[in-house]
Structures are given as structure tokens and as C-alpha cells.
Backbone as CSV, one residue per row, in Angstrom:
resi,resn,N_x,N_y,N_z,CA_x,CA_y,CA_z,C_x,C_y,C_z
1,UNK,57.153,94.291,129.343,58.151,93.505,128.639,59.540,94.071,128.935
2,UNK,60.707,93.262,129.081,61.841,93.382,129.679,62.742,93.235,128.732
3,UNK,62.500,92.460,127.784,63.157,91.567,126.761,64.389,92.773,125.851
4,UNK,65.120,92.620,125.988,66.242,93.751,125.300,67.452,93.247,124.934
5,UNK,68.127,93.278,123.425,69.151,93.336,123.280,70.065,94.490,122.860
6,UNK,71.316,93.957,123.278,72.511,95.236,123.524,73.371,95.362,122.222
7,UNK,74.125,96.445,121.232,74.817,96.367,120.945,75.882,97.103,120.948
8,UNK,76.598,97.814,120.279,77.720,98.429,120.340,77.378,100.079,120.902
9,UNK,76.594,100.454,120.345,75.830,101.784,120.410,74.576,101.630,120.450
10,UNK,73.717,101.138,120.851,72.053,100.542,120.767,71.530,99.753,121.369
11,UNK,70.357,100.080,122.457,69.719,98.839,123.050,68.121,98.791,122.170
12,UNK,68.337,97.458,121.854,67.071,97.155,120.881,66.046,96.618,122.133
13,UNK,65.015,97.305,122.438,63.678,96.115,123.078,62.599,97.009,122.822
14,UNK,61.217,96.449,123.097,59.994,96.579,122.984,59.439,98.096,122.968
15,UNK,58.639,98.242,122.808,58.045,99.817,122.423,58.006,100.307,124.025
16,UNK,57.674,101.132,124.270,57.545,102.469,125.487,56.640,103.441,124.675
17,UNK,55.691,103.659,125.796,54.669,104.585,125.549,55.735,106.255,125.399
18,UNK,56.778,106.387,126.226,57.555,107.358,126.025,58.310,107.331,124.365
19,UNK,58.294,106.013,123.686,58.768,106.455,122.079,57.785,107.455,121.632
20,UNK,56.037,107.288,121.898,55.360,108.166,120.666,55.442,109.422,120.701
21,UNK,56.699,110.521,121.106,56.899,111.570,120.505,57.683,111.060,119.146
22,UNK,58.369,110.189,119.455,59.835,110.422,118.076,59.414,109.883,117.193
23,UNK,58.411,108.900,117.562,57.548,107.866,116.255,56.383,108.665,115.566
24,UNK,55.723,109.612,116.292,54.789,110.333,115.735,55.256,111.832,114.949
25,UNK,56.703,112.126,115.481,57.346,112.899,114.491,57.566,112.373,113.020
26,UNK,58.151,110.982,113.523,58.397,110.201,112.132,57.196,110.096,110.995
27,UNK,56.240,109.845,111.642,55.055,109.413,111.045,54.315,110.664,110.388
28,UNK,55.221,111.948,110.694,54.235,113.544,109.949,55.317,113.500,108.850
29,UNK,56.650,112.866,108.991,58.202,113.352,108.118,57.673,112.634,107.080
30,UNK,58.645,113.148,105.971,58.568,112.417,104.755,59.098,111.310,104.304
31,UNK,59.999,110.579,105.873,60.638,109.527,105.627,59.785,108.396,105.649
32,UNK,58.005,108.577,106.177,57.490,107.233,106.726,56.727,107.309,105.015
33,UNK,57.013,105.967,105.044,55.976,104.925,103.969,54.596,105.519,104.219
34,UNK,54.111,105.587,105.276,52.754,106.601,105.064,52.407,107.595,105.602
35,UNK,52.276,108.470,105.584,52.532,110.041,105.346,51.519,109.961,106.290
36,UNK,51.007,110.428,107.456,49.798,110.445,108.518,49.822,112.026,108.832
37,UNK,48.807,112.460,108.364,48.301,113.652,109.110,47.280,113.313,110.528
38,UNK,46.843,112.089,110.464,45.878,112.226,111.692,46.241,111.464,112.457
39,UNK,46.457,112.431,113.518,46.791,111.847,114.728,46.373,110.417,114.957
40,UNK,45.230,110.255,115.103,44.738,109.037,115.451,44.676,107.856,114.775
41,UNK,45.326,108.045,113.060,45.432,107.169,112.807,47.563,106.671,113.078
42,UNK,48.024,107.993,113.155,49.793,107.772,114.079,49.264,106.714,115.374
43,UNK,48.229,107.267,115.807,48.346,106.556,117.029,47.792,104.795,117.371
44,UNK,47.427,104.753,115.945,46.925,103.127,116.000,47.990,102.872,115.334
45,UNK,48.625,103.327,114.471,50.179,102.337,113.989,50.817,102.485,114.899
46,UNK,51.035,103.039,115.966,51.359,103.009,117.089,51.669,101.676,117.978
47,UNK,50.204,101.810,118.188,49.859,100.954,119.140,49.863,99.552,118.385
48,UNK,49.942,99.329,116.992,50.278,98.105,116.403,51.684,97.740,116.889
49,UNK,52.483,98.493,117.314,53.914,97.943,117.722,54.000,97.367,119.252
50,UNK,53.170,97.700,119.914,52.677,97.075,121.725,51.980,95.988,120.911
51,UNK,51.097,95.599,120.163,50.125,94.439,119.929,50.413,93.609,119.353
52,UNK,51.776,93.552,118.498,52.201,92.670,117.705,53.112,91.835,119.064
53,UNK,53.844,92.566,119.473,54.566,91.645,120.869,53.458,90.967,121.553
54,UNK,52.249,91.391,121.935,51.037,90.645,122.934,50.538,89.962,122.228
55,UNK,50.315,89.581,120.433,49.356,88.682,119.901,50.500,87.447,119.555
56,UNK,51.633,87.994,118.792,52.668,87.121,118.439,53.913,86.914,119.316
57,UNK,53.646,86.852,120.809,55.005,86.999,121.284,56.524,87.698,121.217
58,UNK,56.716,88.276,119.538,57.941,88.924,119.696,56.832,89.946,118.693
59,UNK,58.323,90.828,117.882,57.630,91.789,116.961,58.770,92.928,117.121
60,UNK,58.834,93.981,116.367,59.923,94.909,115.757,60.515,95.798,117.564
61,UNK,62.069,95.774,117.525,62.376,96.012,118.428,62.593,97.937,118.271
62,UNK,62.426,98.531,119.590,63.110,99.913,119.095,64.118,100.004,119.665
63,UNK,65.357,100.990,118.502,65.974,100.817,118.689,66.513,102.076,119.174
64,UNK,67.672,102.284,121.085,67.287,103.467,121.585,69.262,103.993,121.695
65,UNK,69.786,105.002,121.263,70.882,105.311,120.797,71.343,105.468,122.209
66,UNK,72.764,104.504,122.945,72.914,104.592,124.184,73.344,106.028,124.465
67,UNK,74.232,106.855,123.449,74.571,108.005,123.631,73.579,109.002,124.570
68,UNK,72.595,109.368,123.463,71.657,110.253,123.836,70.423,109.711,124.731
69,UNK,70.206,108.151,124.519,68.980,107.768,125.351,67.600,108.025,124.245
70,UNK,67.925,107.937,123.663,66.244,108.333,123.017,66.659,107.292,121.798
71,UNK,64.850,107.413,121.241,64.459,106.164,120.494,64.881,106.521,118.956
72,UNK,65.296,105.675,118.149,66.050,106.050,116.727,65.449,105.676,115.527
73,UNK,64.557,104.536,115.747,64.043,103.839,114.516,63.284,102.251,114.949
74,UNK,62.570,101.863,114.248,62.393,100.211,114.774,62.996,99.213,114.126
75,UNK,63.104,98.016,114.423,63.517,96.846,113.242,63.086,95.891,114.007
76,UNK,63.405,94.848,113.039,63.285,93.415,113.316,62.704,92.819,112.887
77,UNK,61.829,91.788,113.534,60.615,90.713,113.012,59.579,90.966,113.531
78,UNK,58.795,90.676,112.204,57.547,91.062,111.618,56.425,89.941,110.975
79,UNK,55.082,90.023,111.362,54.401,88.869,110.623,53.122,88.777,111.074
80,UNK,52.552,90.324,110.040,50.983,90.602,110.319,49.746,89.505,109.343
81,UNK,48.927,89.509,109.834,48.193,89.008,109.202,48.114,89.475,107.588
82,UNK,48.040,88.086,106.753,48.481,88.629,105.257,49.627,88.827,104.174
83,UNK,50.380,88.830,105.701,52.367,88.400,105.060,52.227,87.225,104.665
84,UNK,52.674,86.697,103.814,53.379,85.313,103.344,53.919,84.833,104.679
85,UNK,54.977,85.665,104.567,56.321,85.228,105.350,56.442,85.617,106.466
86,UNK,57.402,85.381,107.095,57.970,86.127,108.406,58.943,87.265,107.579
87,UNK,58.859,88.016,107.832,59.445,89.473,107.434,61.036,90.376,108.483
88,UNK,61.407,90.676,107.935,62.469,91.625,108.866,62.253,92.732,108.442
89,UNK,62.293,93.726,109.238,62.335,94.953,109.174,63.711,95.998,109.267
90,UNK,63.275,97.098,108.821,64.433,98.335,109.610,63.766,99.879,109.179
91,UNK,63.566,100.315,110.228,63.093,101.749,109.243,63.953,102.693,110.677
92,UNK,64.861,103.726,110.068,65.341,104.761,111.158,64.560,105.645,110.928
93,UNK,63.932,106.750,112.028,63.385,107.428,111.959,63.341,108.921,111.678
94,UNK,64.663,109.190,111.601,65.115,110.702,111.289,66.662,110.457,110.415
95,UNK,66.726,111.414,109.381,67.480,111.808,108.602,69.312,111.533,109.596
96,UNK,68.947,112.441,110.429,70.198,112.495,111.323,70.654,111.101,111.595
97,UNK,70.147,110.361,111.732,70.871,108.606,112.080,71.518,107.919,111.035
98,UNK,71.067,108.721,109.507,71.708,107.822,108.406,73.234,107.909,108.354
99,UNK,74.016,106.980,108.302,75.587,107.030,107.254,76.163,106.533,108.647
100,UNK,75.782,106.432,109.720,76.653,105.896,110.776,76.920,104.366,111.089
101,UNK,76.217,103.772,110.155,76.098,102.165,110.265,75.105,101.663,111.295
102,UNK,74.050,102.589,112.056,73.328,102.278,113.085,72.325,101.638,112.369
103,UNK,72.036,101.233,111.720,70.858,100.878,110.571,71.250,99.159,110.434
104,UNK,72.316,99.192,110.054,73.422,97.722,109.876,72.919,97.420,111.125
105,UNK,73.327,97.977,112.263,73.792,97.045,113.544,72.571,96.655,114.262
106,UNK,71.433,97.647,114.246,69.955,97.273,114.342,69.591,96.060,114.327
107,UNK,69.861,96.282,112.238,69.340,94.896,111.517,69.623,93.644,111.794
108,UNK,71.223,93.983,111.545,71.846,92.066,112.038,71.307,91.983,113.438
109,UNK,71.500,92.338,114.593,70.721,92.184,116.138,69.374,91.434,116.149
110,UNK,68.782,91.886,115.046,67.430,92.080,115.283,67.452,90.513,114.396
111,UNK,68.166,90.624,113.371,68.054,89.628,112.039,68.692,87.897,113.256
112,UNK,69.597,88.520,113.760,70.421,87.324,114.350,69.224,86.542,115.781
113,UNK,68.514,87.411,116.557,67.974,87.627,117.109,66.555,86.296,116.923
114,UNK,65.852,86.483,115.430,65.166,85.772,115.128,65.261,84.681,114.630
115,UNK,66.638,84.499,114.017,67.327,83.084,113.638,67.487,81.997,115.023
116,UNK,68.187,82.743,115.688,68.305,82.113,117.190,66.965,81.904,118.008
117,UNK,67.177,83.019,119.107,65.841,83.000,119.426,64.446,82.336,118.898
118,UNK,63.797,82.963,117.939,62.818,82.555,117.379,62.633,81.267,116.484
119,UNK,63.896,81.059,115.854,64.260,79.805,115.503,63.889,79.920,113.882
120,UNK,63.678,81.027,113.412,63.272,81.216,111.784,64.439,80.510,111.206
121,UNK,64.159,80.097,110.065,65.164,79.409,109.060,65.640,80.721,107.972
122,UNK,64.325,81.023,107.867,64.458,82.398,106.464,63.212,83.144,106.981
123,UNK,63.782,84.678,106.228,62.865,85.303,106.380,63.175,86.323,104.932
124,UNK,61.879,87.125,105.105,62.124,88.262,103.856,62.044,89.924,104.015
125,UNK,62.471,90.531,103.600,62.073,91.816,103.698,61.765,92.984,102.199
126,UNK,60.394,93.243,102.569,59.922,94.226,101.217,60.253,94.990,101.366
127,UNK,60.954,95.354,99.837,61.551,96.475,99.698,61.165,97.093,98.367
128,UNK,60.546,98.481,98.682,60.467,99.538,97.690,61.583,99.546,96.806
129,UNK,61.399,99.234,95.282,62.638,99.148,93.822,63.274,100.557,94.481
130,UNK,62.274,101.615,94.444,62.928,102.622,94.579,63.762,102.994,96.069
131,UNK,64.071,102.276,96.908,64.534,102.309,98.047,65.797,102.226,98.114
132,UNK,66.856,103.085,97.609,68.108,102.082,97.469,69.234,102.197,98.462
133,UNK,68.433,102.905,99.420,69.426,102.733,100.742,68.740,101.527,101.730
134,UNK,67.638,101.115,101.004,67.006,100.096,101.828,67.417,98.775,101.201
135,UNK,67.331,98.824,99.854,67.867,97.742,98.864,69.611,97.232,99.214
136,UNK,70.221,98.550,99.557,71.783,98.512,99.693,72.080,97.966,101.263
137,UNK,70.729,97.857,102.838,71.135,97.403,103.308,70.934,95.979,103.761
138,UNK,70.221,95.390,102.485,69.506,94.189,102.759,70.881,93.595,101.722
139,UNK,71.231,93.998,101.090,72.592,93.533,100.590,73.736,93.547,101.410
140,UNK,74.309,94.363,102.371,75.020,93.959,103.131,74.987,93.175,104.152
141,UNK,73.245,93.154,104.664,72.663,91.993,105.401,72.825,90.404,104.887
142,UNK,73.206,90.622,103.354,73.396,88.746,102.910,72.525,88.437,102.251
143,UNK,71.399,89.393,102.004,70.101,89.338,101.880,69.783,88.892,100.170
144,UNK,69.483,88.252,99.047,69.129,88.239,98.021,67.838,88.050,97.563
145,UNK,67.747,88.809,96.038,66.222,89.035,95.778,65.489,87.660,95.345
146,UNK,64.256,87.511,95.588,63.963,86.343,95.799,62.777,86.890,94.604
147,UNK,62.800,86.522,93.171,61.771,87.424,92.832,60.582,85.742,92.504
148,UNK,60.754,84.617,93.049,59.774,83.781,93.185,58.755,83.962,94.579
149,UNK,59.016,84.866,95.481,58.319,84.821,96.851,57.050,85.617,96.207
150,UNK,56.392,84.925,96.967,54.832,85.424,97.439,54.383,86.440,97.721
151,UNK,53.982,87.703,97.440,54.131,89.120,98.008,52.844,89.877,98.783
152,UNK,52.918,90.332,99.730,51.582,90.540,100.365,50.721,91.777,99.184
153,UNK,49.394,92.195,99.384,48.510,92.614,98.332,49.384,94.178,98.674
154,UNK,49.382,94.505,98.039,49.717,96.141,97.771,50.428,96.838,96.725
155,UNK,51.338,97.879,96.889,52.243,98.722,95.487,53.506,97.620,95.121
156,UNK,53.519,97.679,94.156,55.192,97.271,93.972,56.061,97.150,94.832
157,UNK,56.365,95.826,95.084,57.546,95.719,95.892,58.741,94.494,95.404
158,UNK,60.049,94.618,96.028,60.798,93.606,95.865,60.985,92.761,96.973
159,UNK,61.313,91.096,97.068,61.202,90.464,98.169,63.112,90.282,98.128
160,UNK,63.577,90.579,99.757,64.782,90.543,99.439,64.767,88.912,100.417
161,UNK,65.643,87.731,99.875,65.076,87.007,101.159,66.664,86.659,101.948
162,UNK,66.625,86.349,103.252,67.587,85.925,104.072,67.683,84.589,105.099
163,UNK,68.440,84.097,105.194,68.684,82.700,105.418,69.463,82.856,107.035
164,UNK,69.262,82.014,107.659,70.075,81.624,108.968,71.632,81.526,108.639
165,UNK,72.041,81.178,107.672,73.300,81.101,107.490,74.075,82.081,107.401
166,UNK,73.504,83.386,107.320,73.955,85.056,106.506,74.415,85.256,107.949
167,UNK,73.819,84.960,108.862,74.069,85.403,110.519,75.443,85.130,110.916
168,UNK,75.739,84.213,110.164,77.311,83.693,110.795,77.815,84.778,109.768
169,UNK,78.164,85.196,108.753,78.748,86.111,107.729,79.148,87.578,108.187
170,UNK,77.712,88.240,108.981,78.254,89.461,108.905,78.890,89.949,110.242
């Protein structure tokens, strides 16, 4: 897969077998949603990010810091079996990337990306109550809580939802 978009500081495209050092660091840190001690199960969430592009045509872009060249975090669109919705994503992968706005510029790319491209009207993104740097960037994304959406089976979550129209805004 070739498929890549550019932004100011960031080229967003498809996974590389060369990300699973920085993703499998992520995945021992305390920043990932699930805490993986075993290797092998890092390495099938892994490989869910190559399979979601081959079953659904698109799926969460990584995103690779032009500075340094290396991989920073994933985002984008999302829509595993069991979602309601079509979903957006953003998760950075190390502490060091927060407060620079690289998180923002990901998102909208990725967010603008699927409006166009993909042709979504709306989409949503779950967000942990307790998340509030995740909550704070789905708010600058345009994003509002949608607390009538449909929520896939699991812990507590909030549905933040976003519209094609937010794309022209930010």
C-alpha cells in the first residue's frame, strides 16, 4: 500500500512491518488502553492494523514525524466488526509527542480524509469519561457528545460524534 497523506510535520499512511518496534513499546507503556505483556498477543493487535486496510479497504493511518522519520501514533478510520458506527481514531504513542498539536493535525488529516475520500457523512469516536486530553481533542475536532449513539459492548464510554461539515471549520 502506497496510499499516504502529507501534513505540516507528518506523513500519515498504512502500517510498515518496521512500526512494530514503536507500537510494541507502546503496547508494554501505560499509555495503551490495554496493557499487553504478551508478546503475541502485541503482535496480533498488530497485525489487526495490516488487516483492517486488506478486509475494509482503508483503516487507521500511522502517523510518521517528518523530522525524525519514525512512527508517532495511529489515527483515523475505524470500523471493526461490532462498531455501530464508523469510528475515528487518534492514539499517540509516547508521552514525548504530547502538547505539540501533532495529535490535532493527525486527527483533522485523517478526519478530513474520510469525509472526502471515503465519503462518510458522520462518524464517532469513543472516548474514555476519564480521558480528558482525549475528550479535549475531539472538542477541538468539532466533535460533540452524542449521548443517543449506540455503543459497542464493553467499559464505559462516551460517544463523541462528528459531521462532514466540522472539516470545513478547523
Amino acid at each position: 500500500m502506497t496510499f499516504a497523506l502529507t501534513t505540516l510535520r507528518l506523513t500519515l499512511r498504512p502500517p510498515h512491518d518496521s512500526d512494530w518496534p514503536f507500537y510494541r513499546a507502546y503496547r508494554q507503556s501505560t499509555r495503551s488502553t490495554v496493557l499487553a505483556e504478551d508478546e503475541g498477543l502485541i503482535w496480533t493487535m498488530f497485525a489487526a492494523l495490516f488487516g483492517h486496510w486488506d478486509i475494509c479497504g482503508f483503516g487507521r493511518f500511522i502517523a510518521v514525524d517528518l523530522k525524525t522519520a519514525q512512527p508517532i501514533g495511529h489515527f483515523g478510520p475505524f470500523r471493526p466488526a461490532g462498531h455501530p458506527e464508523n469510528e475515528l481514531t487518534w492514539t499517540l504513542w509516547d508521552n514525548a509527542h504530547e502538547g505539540r498539536g501533532l495529535a490535532l493535525e493527525a486527527a483533522s488529516a485523517t478526519r478530513d480524509h474520510s469525509f472526502t475520500t471515503l465519503g462518510w457523512t458522520t462518524a464517532v469516536s469513543y472516548i474514555d469519561p476519564a480521558n480528558t486530553r482525549s475528550r479535549a481533542l475531539a472538542t477541538r475536532l468539532g466533535a460533540c457528545r452524542d449521548p443517543q449513539a449506540d455503543v459497542p459492548q464493553g467499559p464505559a464510554i462516551e460517544v463523541w460524534r462528528h459531521s462532514a461539515a466540522e472539516k470545513r471549520m478547523s
